[in-house]
C-alpha positions as CSV (number, residue, x, y, z in Angstrom):
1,X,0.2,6.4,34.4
2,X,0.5,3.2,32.2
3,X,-1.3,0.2,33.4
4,X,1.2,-2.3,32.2
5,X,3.6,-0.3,34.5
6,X,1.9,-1.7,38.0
7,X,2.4,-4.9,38.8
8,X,2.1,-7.6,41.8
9,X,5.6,-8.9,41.1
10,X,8.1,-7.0,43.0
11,X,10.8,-5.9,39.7
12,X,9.4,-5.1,36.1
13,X,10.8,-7.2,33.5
14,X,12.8,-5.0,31.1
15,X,12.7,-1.8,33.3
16,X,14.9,-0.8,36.6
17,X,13.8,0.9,39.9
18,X,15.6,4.1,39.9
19,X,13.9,5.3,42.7
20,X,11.3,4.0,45.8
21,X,9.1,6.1,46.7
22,X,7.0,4.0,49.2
23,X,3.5,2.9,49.6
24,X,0.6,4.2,48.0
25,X,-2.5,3.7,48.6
26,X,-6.4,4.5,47.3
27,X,-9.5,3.4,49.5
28,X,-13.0,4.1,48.8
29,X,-16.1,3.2,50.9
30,X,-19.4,2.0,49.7
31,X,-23.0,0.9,50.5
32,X,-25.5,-1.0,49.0
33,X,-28.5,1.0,48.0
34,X,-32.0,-0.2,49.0
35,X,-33.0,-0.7,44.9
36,X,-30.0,-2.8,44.4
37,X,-30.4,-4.9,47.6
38,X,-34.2,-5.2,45.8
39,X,-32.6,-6.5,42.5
40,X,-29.8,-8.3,44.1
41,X,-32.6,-10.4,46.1
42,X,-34.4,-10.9,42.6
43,X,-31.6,-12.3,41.0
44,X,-30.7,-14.4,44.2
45,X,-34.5,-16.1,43.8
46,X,-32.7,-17.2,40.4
47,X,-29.2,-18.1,41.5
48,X,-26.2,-17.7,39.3
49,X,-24.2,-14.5,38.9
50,X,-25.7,-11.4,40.9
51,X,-24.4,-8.6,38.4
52,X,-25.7,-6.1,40.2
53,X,-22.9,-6.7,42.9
54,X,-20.8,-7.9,41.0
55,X,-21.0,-4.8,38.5
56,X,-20.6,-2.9,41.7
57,X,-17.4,-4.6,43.0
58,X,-16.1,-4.1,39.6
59,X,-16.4,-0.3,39.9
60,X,-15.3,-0.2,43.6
61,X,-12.3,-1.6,42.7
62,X,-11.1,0.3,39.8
63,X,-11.9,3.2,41.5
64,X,-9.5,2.3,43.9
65,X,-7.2,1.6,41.6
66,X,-7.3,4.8,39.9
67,X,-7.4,6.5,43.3
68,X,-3.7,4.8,44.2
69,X,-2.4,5.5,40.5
70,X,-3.2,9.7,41.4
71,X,-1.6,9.2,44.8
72,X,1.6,7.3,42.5
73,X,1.8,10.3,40.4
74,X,1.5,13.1,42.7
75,X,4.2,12.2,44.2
76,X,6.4,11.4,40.9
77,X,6.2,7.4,40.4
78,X,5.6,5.9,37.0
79,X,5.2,3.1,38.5
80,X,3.6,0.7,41.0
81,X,5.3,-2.6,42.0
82,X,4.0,-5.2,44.5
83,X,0.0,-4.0,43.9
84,X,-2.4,-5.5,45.8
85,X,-6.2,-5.6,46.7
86,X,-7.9,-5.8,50.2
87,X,-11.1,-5.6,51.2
88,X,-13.1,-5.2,54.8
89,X,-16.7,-4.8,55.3
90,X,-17.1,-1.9,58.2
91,X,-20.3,-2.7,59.4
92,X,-23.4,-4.5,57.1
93,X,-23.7,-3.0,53.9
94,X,-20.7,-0.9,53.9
95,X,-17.2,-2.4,52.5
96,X,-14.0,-0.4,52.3
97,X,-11.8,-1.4,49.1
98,X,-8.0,-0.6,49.7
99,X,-5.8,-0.7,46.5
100,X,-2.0,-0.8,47.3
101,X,1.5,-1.0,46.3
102,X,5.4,0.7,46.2
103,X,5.3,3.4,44.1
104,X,8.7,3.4,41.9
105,X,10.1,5.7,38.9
106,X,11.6,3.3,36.9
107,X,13.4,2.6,33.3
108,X,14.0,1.3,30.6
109,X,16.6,-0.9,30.1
């Protein structure tokens, strides 16, 4: 799917909805490893940026993303219109990243 086809705005400038297909979603759940809760601390001693969560946010997130493009296209969107992010840890160390949105076909206009 193309990326500059989702979008958190409800309608897609230039393009029309010709059909709703309803939400779509893509979660994943990770940890924290031991090592990068080691590294982390390191670079905490330090302050600033800690890319080793960061880097892993990152990742969580797209793959989430990616996960609620698949679930778009299997069911025949091109599209994905009101997307969103949420995130929840589940218990210490473990976060669940939900991607979400309306999956649409739309068009050209």
């Amino acid at each position: 799917m193309d990326h500059s086809l989702v979008t958190t705005n409800f309608q897609l400038d230039g393009y029309r909805i010709v059909k709703n297909f309803g939400v779509v979603r893509g979660i994943v759940v990770r940890s924290r490893s031991v090592f990068g809760n080691i590294g982390a601390g390191l670079q905490i001693l330090f302050g600033g940026n800690i890319t080793l969560y960061t880097e892993l946010c990152e990742q969580t997130r797209r793959d989430a993303f990616e996960l609620m493009l698949q679930h778009a296209q299997a069911i025949g969107a091109n599209s994905v219109i009101g997307f969103r992010y949420d995130a929840t840890e589940i218990m210490a160390g473990v976060s669940e990243v939900l991607a979400y949105g309306t999956a649409c076909y739309v068009e050209k206009i």
